[in-house]
PyMOL Python script that loads the backbone (N, CA, C, O; Angstrom):
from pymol import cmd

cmd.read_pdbstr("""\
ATOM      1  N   UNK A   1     -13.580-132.184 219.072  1.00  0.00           N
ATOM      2  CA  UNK A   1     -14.156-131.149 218.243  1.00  0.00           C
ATOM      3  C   UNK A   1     -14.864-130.103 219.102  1.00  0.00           C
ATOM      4  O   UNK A   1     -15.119-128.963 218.716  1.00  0.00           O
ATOM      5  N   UNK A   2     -15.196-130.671 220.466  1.00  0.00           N
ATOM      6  CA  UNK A   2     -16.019-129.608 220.930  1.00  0.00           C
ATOM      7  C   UNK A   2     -15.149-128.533 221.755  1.00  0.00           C
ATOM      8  O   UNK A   2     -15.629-127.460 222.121  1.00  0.00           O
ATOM      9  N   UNK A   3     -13.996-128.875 221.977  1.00  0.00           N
ATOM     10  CA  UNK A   3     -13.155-128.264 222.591  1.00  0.00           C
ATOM     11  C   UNK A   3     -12.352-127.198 221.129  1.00  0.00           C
ATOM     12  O   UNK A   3     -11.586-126.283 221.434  1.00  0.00           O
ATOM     13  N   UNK A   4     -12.567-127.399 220.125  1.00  0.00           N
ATOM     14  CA  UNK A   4     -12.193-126.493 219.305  1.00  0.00           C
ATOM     15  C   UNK A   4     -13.434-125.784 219.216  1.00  0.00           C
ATOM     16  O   UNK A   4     -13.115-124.631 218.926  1.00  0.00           O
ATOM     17  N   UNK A   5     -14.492-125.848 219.296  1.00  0.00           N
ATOM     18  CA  UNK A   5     -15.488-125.179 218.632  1.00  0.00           C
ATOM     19  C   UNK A   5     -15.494-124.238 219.759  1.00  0.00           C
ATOM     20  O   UNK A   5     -15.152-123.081 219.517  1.00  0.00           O
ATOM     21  N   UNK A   6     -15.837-124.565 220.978  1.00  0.00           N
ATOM     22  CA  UNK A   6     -15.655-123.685 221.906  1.00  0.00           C
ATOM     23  C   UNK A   6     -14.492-122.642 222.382  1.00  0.00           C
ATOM     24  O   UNK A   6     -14.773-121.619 223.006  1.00  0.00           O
ATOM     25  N   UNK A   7     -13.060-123.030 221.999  1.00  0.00           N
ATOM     26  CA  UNK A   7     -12.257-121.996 221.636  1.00  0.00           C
ATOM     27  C   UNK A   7     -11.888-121.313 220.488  1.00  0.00           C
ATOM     28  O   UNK A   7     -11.079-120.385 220.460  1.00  0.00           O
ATOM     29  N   UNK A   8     -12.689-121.932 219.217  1.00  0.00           N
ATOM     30  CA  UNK A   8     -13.466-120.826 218.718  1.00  0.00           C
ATOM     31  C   UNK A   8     -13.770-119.398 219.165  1.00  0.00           C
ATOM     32  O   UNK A   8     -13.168-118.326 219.226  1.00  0.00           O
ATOM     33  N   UNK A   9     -15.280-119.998 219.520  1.00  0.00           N
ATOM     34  CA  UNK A   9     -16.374-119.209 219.810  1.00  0.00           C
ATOM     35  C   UNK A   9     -15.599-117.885 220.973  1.00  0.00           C
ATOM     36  O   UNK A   9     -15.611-116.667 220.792  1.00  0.00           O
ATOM     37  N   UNK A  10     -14.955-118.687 222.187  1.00  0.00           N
ATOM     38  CA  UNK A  10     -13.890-117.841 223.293  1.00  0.00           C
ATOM     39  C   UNK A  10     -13.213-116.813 222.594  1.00  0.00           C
ATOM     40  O   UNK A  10     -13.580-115.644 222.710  1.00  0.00           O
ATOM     41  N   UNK A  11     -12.296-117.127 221.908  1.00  0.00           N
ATOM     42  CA  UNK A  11     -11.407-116.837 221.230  1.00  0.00           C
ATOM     43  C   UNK A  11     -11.631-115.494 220.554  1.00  0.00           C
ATOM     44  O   UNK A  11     -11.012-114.430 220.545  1.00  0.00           O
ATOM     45  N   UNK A  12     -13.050-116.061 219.841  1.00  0.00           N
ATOM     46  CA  UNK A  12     -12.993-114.678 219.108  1.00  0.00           C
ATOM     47  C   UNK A  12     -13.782-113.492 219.838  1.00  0.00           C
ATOM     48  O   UNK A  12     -13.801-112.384 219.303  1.00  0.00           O
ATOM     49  N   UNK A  13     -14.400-113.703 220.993  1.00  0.00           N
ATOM     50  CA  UNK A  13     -15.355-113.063 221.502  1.00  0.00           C
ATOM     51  C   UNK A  13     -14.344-112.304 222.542  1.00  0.00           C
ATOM     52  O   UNK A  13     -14.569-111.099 222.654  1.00  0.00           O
ATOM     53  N   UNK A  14     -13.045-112.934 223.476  1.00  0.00           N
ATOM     54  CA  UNK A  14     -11.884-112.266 223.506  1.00  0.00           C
ATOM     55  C   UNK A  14     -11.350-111.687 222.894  1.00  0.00           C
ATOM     56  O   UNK A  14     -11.060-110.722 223.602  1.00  0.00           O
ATOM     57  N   UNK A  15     -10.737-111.462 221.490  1.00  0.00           N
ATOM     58  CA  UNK A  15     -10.349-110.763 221.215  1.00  0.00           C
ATOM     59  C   UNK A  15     -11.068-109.609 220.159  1.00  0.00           C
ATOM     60  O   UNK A  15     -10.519-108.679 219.570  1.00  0.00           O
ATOM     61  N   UNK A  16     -12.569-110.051 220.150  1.00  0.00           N
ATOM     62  CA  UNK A  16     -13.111-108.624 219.827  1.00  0.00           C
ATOM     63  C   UNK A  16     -12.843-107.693 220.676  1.00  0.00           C
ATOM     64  O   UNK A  16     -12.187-106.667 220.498  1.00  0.00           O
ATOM     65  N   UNK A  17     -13.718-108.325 222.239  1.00  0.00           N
ATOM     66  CA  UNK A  17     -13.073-107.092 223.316  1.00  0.00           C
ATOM     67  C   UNK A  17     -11.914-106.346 223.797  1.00  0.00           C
ATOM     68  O   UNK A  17     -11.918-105.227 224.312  1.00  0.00           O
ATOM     69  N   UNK A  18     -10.710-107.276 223.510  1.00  0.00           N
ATOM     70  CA  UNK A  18      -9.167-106.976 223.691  1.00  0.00           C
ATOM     71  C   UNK A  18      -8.867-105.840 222.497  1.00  0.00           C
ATOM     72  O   UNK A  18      -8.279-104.797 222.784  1.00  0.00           O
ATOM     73  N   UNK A  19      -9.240-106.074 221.376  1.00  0.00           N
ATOM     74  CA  UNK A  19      -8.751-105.519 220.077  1.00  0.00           C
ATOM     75  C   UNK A  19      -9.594-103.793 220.306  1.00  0.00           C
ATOM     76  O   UNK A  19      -9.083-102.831 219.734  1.00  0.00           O
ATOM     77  N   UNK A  20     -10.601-103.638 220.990  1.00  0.00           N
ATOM     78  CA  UNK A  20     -11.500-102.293 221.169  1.00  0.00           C
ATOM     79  C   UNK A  20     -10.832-101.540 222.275  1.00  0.00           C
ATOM     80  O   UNK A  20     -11.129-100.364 222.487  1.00  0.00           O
ATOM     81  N   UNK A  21      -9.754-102.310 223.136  1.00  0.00           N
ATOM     82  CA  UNK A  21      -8.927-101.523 224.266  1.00  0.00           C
ATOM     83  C   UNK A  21      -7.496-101.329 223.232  1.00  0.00           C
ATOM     84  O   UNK A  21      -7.371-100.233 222.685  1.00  0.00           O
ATOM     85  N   UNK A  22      -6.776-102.057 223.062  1.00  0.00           N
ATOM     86  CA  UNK A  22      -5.531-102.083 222.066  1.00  0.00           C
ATOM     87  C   UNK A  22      -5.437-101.692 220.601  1.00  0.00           C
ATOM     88  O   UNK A  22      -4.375-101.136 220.323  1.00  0.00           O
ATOM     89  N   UNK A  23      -6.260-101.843 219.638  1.00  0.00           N
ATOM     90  CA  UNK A  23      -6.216-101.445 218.647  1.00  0.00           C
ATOM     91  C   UNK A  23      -6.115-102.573 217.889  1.00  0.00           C
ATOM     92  O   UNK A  23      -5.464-103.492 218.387  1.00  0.00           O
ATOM     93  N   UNK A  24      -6.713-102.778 216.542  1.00  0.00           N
ATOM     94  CA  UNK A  24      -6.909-103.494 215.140  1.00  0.00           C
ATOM     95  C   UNK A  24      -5.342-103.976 215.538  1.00  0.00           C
ATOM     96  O   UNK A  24      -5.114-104.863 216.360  1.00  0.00           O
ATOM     97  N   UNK A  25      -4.248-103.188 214.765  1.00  0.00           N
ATOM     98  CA  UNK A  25      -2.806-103.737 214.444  1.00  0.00           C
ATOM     99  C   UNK A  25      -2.054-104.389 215.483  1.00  0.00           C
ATOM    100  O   UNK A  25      -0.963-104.922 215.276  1.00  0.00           O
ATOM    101  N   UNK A  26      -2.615-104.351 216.570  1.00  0.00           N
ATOM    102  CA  UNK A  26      -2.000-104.588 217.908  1.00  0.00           C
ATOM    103  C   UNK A  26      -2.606-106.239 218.005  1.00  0.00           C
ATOM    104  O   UNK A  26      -2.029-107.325 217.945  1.00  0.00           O
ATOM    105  N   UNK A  27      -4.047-105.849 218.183  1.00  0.00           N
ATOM    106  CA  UNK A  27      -4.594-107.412 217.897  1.00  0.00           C
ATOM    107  C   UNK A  27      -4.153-108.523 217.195  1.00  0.00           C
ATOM    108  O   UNK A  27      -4.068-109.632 217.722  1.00  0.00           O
ATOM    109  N   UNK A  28      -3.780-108.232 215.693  1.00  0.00           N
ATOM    110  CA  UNK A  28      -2.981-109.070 215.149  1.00  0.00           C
ATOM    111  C   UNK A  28      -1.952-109.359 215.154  1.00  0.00           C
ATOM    112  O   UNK A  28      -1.669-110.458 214.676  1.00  0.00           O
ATOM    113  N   UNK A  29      -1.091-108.657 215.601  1.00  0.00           N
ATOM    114  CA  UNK A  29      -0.079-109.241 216.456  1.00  0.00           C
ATOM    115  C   UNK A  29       0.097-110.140 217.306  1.00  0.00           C
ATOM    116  O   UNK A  29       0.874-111.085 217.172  1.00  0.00           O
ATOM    117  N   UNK A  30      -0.620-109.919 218.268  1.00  0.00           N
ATOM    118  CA  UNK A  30      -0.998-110.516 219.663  1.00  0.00           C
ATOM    119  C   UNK A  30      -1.571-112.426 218.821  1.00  0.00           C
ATOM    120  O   UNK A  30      -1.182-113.555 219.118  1.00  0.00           O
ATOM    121  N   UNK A  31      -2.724-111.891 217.623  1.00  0.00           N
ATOM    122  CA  UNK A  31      -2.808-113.681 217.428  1.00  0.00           C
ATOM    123  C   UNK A  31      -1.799-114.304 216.599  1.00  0.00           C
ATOM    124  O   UNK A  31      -1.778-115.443 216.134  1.00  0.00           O
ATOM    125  N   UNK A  32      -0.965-113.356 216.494  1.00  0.00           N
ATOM    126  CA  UNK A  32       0.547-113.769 215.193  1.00  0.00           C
ATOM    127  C   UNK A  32       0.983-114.762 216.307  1.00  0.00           C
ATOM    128  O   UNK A  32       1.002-115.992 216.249  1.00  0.00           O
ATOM    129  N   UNK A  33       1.320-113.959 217.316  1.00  0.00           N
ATOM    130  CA  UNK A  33       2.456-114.233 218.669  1.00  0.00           C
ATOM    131  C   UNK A  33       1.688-115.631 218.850  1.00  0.00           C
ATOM    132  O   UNK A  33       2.341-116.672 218.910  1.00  0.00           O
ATOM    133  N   UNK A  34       0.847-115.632 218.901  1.00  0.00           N
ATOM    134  CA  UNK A  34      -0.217-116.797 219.891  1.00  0.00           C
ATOM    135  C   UNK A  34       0.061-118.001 218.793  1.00  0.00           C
ATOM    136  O   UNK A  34       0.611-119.052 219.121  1.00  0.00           O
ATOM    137  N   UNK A  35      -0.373-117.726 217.485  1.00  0.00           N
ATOM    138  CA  UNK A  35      -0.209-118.964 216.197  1.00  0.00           C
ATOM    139  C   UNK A  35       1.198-119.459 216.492  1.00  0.00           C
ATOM    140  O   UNK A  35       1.343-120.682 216.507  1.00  0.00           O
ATOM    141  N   UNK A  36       2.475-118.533 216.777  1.00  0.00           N
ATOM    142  CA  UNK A  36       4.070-118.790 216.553  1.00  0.00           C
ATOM    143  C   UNK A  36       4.226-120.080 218.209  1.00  0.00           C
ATOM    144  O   UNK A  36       4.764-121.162 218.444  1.00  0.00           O
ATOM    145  N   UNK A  37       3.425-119.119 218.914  1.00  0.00           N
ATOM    146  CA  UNK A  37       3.801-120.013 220.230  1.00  0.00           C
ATOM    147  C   UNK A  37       3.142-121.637 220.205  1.00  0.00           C
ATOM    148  O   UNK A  37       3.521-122.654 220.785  1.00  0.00           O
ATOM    149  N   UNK A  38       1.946-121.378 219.227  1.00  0.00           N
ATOM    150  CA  UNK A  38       1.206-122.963 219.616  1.00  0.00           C
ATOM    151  C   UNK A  38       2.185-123.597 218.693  1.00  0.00           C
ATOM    152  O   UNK A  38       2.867-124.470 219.229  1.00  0.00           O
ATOM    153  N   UNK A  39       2.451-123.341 217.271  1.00  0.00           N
ATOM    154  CA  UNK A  39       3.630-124.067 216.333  1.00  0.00           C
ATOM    155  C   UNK A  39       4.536-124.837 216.920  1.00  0.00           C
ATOM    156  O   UNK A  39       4.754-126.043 216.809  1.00  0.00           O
ATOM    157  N   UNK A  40       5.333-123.531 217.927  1.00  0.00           N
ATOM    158  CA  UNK A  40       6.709-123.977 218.706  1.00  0.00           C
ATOM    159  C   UNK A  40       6.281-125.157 219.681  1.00  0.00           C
ATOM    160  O   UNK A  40       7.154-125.977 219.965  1.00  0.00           O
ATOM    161  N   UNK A  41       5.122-125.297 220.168  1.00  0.00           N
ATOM    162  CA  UNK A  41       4.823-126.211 221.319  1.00  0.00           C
ATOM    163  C   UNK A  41       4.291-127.688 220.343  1.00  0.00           C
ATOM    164  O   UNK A  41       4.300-128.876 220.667  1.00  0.00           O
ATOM    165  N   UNK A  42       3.887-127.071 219.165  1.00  0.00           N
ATOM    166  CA  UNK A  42       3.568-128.672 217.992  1.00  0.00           C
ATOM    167  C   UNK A  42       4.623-129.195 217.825  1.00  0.00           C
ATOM    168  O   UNK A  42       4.891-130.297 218.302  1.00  0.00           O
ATOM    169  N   UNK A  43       5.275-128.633 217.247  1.00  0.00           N
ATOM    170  CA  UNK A  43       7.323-129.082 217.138  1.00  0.00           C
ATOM    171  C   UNK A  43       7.771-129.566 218.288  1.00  0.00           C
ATOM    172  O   UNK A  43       8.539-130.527 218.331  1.00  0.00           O
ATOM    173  N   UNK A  44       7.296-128.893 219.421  1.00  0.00           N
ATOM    174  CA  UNK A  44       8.642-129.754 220.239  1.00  0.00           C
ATOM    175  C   UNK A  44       7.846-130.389 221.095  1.00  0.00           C
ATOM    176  O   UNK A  44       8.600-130.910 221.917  1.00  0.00           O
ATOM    177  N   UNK A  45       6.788-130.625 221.347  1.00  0.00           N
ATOM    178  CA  UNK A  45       6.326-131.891 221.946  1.00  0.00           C
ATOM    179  C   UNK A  45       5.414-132.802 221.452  1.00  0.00           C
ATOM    180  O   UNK A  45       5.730-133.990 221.522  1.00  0.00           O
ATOM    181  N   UNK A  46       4.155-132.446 220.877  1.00  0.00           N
ATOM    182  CA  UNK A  46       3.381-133.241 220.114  1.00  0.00           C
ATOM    183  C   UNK A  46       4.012-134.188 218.886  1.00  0.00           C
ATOM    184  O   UNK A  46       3.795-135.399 218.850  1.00  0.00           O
ATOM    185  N   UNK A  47       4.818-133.493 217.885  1.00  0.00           N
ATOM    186  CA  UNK A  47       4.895-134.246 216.622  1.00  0.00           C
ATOM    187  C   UNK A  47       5.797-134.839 217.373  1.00  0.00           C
ATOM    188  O   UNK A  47       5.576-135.982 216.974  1.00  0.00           O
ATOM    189  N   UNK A  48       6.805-134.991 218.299  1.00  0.00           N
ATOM    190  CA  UNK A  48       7.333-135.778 218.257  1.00  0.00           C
ATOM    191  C   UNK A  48       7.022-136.791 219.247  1.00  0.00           C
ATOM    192  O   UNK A  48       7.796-137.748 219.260  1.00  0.00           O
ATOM    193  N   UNK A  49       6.062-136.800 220.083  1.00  0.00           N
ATOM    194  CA  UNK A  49       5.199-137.820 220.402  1.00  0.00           C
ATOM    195  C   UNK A  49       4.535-138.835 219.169  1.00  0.00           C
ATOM    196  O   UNK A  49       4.310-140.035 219.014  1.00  0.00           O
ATOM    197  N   UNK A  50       4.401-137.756 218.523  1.00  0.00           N
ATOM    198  CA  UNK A  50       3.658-139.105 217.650  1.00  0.00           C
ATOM    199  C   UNK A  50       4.563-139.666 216.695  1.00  0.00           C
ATOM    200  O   UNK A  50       4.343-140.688 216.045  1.00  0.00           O
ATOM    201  N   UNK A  51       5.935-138.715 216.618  1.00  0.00           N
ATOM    202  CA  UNK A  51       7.219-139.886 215.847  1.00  0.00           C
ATOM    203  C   UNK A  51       7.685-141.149 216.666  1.00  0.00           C
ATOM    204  O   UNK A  51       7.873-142.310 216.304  1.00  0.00           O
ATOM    205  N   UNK A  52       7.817-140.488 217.979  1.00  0.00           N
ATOM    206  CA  UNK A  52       7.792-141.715 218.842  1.00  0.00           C
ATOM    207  C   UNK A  52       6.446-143.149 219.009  1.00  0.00           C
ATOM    208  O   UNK A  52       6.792-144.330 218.956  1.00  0.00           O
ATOM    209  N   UNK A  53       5.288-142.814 219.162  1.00  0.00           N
ATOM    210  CA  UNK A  53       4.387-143.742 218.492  1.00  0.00           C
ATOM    211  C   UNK A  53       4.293-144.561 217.629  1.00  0.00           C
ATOM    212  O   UNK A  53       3.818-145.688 217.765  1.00  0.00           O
ATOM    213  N   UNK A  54       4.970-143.830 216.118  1.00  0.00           N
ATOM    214  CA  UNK A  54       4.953-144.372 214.912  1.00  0.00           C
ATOM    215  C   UNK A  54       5.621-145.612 215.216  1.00  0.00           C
ATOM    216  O   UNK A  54       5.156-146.747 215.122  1.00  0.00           O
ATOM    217  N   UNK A  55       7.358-145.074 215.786  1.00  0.00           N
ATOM    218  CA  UNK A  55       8.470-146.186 216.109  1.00  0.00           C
ATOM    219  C   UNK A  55       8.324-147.320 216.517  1.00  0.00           C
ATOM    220  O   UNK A  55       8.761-148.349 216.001  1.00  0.00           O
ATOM    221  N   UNK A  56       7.518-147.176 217.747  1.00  0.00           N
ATOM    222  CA  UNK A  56       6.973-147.979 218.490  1.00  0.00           C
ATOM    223  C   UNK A  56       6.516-149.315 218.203  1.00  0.00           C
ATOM    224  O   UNK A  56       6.699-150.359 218.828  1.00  0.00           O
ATOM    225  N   UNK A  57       5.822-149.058 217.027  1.00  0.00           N
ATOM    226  CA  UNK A  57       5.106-150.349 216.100  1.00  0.00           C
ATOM    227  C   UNK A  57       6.083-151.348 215.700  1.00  0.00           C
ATOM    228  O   UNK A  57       5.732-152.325 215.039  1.00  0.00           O
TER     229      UNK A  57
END
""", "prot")
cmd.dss("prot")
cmd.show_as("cartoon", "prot")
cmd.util.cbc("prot")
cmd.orient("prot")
């Protein structure tokens, strides 16, 4: 939990400053891109670590 709270806190304090060089519409993009990339990396390695786990039993 503390490792979320703290990229939190990072997170948004980055991209206040990023979003004041690039622009509002640009910003959201940029965390669209970022949400699509962590998804793609849940799918193809995590969940299926833990399908493999499940099996395991």
């Amino acid at each position: 939990m503390l490792s979320y709270d703290i990229g939190i806190g990072i997170g948004s304090l980055l991209m206040g400053c990023l979003q004041e060089s690039i622009g509002l519409p640009m910003g959201f993009a940029l965390t669209a891109i970022a949400y699509v990339i962590g998804g793609i990396v849940y799918i193809t390695y995590v969940d299926r670590y833990y399908r493999k786990l499940k099996g395991a039993r």
